[in-house]
N, C-alpha and C positions, 0 to 999 in steps of 0.2 A: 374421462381420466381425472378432472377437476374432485371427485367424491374418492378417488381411491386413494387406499394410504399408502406411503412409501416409506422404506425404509434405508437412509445413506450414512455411508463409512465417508465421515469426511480427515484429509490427511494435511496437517500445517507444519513440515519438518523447517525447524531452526538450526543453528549452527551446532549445537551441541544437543539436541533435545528433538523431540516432536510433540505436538500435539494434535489427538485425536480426538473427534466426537463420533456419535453414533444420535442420527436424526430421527424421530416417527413423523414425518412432515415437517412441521417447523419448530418442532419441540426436542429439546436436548434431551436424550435420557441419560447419557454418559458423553462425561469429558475425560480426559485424563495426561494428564505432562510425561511423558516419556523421558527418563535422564538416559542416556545414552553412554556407555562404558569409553570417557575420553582416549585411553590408550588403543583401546579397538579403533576408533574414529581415527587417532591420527597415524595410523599404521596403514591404511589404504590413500594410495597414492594420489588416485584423482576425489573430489566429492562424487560423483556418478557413480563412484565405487564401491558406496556406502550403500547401497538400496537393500542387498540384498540382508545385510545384518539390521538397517534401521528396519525392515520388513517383516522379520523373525521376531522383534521385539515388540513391534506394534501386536503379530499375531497372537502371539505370547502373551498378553496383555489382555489385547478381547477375551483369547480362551481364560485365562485368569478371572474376567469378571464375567462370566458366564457368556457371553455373548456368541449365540450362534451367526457368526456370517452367511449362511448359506441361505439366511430368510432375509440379508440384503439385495435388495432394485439398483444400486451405483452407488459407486465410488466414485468422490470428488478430490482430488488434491489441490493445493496451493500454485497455482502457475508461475512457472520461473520465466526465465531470462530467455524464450525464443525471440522470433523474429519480430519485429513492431507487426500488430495487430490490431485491429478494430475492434471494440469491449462485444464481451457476451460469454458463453458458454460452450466452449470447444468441444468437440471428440477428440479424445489421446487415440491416434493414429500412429503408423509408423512414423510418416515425415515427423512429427513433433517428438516423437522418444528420440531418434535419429539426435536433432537440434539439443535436448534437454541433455544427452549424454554426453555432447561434445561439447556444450556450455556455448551455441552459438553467440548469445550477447555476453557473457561474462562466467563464470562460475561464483556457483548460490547453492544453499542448501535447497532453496526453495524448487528450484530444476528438479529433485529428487520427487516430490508433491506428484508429478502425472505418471514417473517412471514406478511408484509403488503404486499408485491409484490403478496401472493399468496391469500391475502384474499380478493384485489378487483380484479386480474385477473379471479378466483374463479366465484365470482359472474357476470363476465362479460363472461364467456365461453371461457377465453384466457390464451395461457401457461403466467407460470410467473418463470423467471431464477434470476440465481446468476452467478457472472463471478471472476473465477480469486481473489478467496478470499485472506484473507495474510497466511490463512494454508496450499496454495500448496503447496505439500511437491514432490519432484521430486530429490531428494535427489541420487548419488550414494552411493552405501553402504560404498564402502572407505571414505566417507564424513562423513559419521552419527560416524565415530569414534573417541572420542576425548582425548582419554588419560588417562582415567580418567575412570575404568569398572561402575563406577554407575553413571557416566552420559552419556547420547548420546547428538550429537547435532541435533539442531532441525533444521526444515526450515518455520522462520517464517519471510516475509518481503513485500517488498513493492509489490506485484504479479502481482497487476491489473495495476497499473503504469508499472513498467516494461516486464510487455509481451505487455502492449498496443503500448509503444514506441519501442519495438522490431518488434515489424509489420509495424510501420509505418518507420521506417528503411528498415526492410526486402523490403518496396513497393521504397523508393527512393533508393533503391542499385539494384533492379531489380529480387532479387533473396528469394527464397522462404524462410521463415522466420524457417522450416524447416530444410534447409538446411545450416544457419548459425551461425558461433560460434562469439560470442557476449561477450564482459562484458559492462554491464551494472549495473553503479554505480546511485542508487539512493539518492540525496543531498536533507535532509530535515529535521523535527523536529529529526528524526532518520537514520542515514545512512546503506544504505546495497549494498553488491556490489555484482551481481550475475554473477554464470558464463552459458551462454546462449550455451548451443552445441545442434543440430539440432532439435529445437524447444522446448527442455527442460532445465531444470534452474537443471545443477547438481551439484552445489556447491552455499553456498548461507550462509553469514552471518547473523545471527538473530539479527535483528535490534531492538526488544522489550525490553530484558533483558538479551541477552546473550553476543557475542561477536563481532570483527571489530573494525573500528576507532569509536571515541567520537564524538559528533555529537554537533549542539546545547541545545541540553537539558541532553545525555544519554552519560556515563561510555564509551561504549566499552570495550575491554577487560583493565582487571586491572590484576597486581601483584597477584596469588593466595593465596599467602600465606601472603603477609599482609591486605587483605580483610576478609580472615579467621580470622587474631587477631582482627582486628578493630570490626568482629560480635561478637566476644565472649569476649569483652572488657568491656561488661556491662553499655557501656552508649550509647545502640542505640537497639531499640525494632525491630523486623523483617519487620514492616511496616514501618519504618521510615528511616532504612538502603534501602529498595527498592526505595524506595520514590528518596533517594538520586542520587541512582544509574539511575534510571531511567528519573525522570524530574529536577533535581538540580546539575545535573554535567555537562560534554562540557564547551563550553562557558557562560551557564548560573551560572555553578558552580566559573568558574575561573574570568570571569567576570561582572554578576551581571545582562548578559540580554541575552536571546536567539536572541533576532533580528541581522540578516546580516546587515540589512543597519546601524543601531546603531552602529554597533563592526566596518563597514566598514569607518563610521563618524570618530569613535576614533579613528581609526588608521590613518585616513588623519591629524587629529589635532596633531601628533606624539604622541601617546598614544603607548609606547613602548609595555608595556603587551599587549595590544590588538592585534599591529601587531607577539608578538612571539606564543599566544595561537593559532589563526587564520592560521598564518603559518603551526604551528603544525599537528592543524585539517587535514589542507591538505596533509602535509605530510602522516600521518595515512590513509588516503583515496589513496594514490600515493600507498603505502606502500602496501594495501590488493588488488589494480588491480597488482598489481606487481607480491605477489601471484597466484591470480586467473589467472594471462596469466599462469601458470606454468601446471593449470589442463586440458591447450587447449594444452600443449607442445608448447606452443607460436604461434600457428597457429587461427590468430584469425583477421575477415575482420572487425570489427571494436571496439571501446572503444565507448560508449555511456555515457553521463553525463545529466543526468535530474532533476526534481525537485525544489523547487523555492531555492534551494541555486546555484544552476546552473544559475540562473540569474546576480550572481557577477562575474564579469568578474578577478576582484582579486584573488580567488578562484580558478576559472576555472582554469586563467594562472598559478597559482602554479602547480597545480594538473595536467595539461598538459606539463608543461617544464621538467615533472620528469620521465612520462608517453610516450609522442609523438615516442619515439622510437620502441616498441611494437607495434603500427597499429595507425593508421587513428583517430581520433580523432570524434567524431559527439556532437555538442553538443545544445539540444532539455529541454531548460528549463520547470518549471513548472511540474504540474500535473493538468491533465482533468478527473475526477474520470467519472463524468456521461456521457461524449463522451465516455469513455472504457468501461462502460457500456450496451450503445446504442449499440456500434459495433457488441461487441460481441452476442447481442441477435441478430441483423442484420444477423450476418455472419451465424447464426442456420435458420433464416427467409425465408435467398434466398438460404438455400440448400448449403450453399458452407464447412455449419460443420453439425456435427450431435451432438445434445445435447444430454450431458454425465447423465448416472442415479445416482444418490446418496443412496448405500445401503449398 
């Protein structure tokens, strides 16, 4: 199986848009951004309800650029919001359409990723996966405890980025990605910094709404006890305190724009704020690997930084001048959602994983 070539439809639906690739093993031959007709989108009442037209569009699209599906091996989609799981490479099964169309942990476009992966593999006679959704939960139990008996912490973060760029470490270090303790800080709209011990992520900041450094858009941990007065202060409705916490705070809160290279502009033009929040940032991000060495007992072959705020070198070098001490440094910007994708369904293809059931 390792010599044969495959061919996969991988599927990344966004809120308004999708994006598809078309793989010959780990080479792109076609991307392509799907915009999606806003008034149709928001005329069906649930997102689940949207498969069937983002589906049409998608198909519409390959036949547009010649592309015969019927000589695709599998469909891969973007894994949504099912049940917390253990990373790897699913079969889209009933129980998980089931989950994805009723939005068990939340509703996402991303739920739609296994519900179209499985409806044209379906009719084509081919498995259709999900990989490494953001609900793998791989959690130690001394992790899930946070202080607090009516709440646990959760593991909700960047998954598919991060175990993707854990392997491709694991492959330039020589050593099996199994066998390596990792932290792996993801730098993006949301930060999360996970700690990697022999192929699973057992500690892991929730980067959606819970806690960690502040990111460009998102909180991180705050003060508990004056977040508690500010909610029940009476001038802010439940959706509008989350709203804040979630895409109005970080940088965009303190300074009025989520963009790196913007905030990185001001700070060259001596925009004092800009360089003390930015610093900040970093600090916070310095701050939680600093921690997370503590859960490897400082035993740990690399620091990995990814993500497209990993592309400022400003950043980085804060973040690494505080860090460098603790191990090795790697740093792998950006994220490639549908190469992590592709791999993964690859890695089930040539035999080298067994894909996992969802039940």
């Amino acid at each position: 199986m390792l010599n044969r070539e495959f061919r996969i439809l991988v599927i990344n639906p966004k809120s308004t848009s999708t994006k598809v690739g078309i793989y010959h093993n780990e080479v792109l031959i076609l991307e392509k951004t799907i915009e999606h007709d806003l008034e149709m989108l928001n005329s069906f009442e649930n997102i689940s309800d949207q498969y069937g037209f983002r589906k049409n569009d998608i198909l519409e699209t390959l036949d547009m650029e010649g592309i015969n599906i019927s000589r695709l091996d599998a469909v891969c989609g973007r894994g949504g919001l099912v049940r917390p799981i253990e990373g790897g490479t699913y079969i889209v099964n009933p129980p998980m359409l089931k989950d994805l169309r009723s939005g068990y942990s939340g509703q996402h476009a991303s739920n739609l990723g296994g519900i179209i992966a499985f409806d044209i593999a379906n009719a084509l006679n081919i498995p259709a996966f999900i990989v490494d959704p953001v609900v793998v939960d791989e959690l130690d139990p001394v992790a899930r405890i946070s202080g607090f008996p009516l709440i646990e912490r959760k593991s909700i973060f960047h998954a598919l980025n991060q175990k993707a760029v854990a392997r491709r470490v694991s492959r330039e270090l020589g050593i099996l990605y199994e066998e390596l303790n990792l932290i792996i800080a993801h730098l993006g709209g949301g930060i999360t910094v996970g700690v990697h011990k022999n192929g699973r992520v057992i500690d892991v900041n929730n980067g959606l709404n819970g806690d960690g450094p502040f990111s460009p858009e998102r909180a991180g941990t705050v003060p508990a006890g004056d977040l508690v007065s500010l909610c029940f202060s009476g001038g802010f409705y439940r959706s509008e305190m989350m709203k804040k916490l979630i895409g109005q705070s970080g940088l965009s809160g303190y300074l009025g724009t989520n963009d790196r290279v913007k905030v990185e502009k001001m700070i060259e033009k001596g925009n004092t704020d800009a360089k003390r929040i930015y610093a900040a940032m970093a600090y916070q991000v310095a701050k939680e690997i600093g921690a997370a060495s503590t859960v490897l007992y400082g035993k740990i072959d690399a620091i990995v930084l990814t993500g497209d705020l990993a592309y400022g070198k400003v950043l980085v070098n804060e973040i690494s001048e505080r860090v460098n001490w603790i191990a090795d440094i790697i740093v792998h910007p950006g994220e490639n959602d549908l190469q992590a994708l592709a791999e993964g369904a690859l890695r089930v293809l040539r035999g080298e994983e067994q894909a996992k059931n969802y039940d």
